[in-house]
N, C-alpha and C positions, 0 to 999 in steps of 0.2 A: 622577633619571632612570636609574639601574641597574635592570640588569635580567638577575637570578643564576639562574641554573637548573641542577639537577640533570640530567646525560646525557652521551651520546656522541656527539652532535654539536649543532650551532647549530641554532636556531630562528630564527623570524623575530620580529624585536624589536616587540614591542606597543605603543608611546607609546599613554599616559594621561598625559592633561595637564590633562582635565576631565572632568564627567559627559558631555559632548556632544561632546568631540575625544578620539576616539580612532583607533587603526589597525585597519584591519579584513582585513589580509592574514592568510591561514591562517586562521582563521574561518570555517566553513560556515555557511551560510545554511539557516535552519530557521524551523519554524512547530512552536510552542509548545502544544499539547491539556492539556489537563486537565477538570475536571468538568462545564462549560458552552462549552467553545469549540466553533465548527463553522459552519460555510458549505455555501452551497448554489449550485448556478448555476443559470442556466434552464435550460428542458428543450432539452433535448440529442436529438434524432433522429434512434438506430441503426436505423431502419424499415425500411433496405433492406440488411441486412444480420444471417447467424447468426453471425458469429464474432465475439469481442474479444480482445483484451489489453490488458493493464494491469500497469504497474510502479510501483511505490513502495518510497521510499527511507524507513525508517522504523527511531528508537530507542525499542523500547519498556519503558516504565518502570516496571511493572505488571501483574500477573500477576491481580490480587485478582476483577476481574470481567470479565464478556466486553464486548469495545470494538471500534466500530466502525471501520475508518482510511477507509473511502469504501466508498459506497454507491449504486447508480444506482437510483434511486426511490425511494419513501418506506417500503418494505419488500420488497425482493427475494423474500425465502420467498413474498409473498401475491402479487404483481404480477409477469406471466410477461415474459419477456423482459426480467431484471432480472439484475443480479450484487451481489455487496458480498465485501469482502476484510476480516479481521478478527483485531484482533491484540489480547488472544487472544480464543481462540475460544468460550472459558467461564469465567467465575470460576473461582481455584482451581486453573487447569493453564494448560501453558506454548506451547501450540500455536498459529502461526497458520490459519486458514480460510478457504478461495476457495470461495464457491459463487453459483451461477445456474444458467440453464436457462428453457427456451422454457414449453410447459404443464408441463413438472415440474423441480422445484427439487432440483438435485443438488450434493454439496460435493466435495473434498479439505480432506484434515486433515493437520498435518504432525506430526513427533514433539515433543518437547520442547524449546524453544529461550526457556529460564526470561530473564525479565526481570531486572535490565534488559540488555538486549542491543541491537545496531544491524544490520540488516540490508537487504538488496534482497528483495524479494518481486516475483516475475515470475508469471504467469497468462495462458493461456492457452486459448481455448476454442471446441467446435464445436457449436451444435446439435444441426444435422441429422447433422453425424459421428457425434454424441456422443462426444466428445473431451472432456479438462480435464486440465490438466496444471497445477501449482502449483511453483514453483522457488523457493529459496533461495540467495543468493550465487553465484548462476549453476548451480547442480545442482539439477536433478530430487529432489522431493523427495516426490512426491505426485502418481497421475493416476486417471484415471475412464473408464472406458467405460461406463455407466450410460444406459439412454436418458434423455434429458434432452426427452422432448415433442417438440414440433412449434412455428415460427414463428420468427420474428425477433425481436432485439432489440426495445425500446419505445423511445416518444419523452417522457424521464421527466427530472427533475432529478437531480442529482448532488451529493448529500451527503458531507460531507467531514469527519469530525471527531466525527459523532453520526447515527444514524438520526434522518431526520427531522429533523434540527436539535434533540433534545429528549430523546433516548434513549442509552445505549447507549454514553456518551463513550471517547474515545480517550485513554490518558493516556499523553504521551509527545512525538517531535519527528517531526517531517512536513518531509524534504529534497526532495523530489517525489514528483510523481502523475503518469502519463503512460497513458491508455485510449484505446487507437486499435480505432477498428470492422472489423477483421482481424485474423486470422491472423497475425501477423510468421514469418515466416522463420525459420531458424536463425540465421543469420549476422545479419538483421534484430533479433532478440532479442537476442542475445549484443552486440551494439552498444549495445541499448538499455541494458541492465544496466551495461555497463563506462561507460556516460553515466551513469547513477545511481548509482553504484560513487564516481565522479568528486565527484559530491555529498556524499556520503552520508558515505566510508572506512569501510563494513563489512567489506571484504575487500581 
């Protein structure tokens, strides 16, 4: 029952006593991606509304190809009133990507944040503003004025883990997903994050 650790201060002591009793304080809670995992819900209906955000608490583990971490519909680029957040953005580089858009598909792209790494990803966006703004551990990291078309949000499913359930995997740890059909606030946002933050310990 010891339990030695290297540091400058106490930790919270773990008992393992078996495969199935254990302690689960300090422990985050996560959802586990690699090459076939991913969920979908039903369709979801932002119809009466141009704005979203969306936060996610995400470690990613992989750099090597582009992955999707959620996705509303079965392909955002083709399907208007669509979004997907993407960590990374392309095989080969270290960028997450926020994009959607009414009749036209627009992104932000952020600099380099090489795997594996753990962060908050915040998104924010106006259609009809043509707005998009992309944050990382609570700072601005990425925004758009772009027109981004005409229309509202769809009434589409929301992929979590792979475009489509099929495509695109995510490989890595998923602490939360949180896509509210608005605009949040400053003070709104900045809440949301340090509640993901809470999850997550990116920052």
């Amino acid at each position: 029952g010891a339990d030695l650790r290297t540091g400058s201060s106490a930790g919270t002591y773990q008992r393992i006593a078996a495969a199935t009793d254990y302690a689960t304080a300090g422990f985050l809670p996560y959802l586990y991606f690699v090459t076939d995992d991913s969920f979908g819900t039903n369709s979801i209906d932002f119809t009466a509304t141009d704005k979203m955000s969306v936060c996610a608490g995400v470690t990613k583990l992989s750099d090597a190809a582009s992955a999707m971490v959620a996705e509303l519909s079965a392909n955002a680029v083709l399907n208007a009133g669509a979004f997907n957040i993407q960590a990374p953005a392309t095989g080969g580089n270290a960028e997450y990507r926020y994009g959607g858009g009414g009749t036209i598909f627009r992104t932000v792209l952020t600099s380099s944040y090489a795997a594996p790494i753990t962060n908050v990803l915040a998104a924010t966006q106006d259609i009809v503003g043509d707005a998009m703004n992309l944050r990382v551990n609570g700072v601005s990291v990425g925004t758009s004025a772009l027109d981004q078309g005409t229309g509202n949000f769809g009434n589409y499913p929301l992929f979590i883990g792979r475009r489509n359930n099929s495509s695109t995997p995510f490989n890595g740890n998923l602490y939360g997903l949180i896509v509210c059909g608005k605009m949040l606030s400053a003070s709104e946002l900045s809440a949301t994050e340090s509640w993901m933050n809470s999850r997550t310990g990116a920052y």
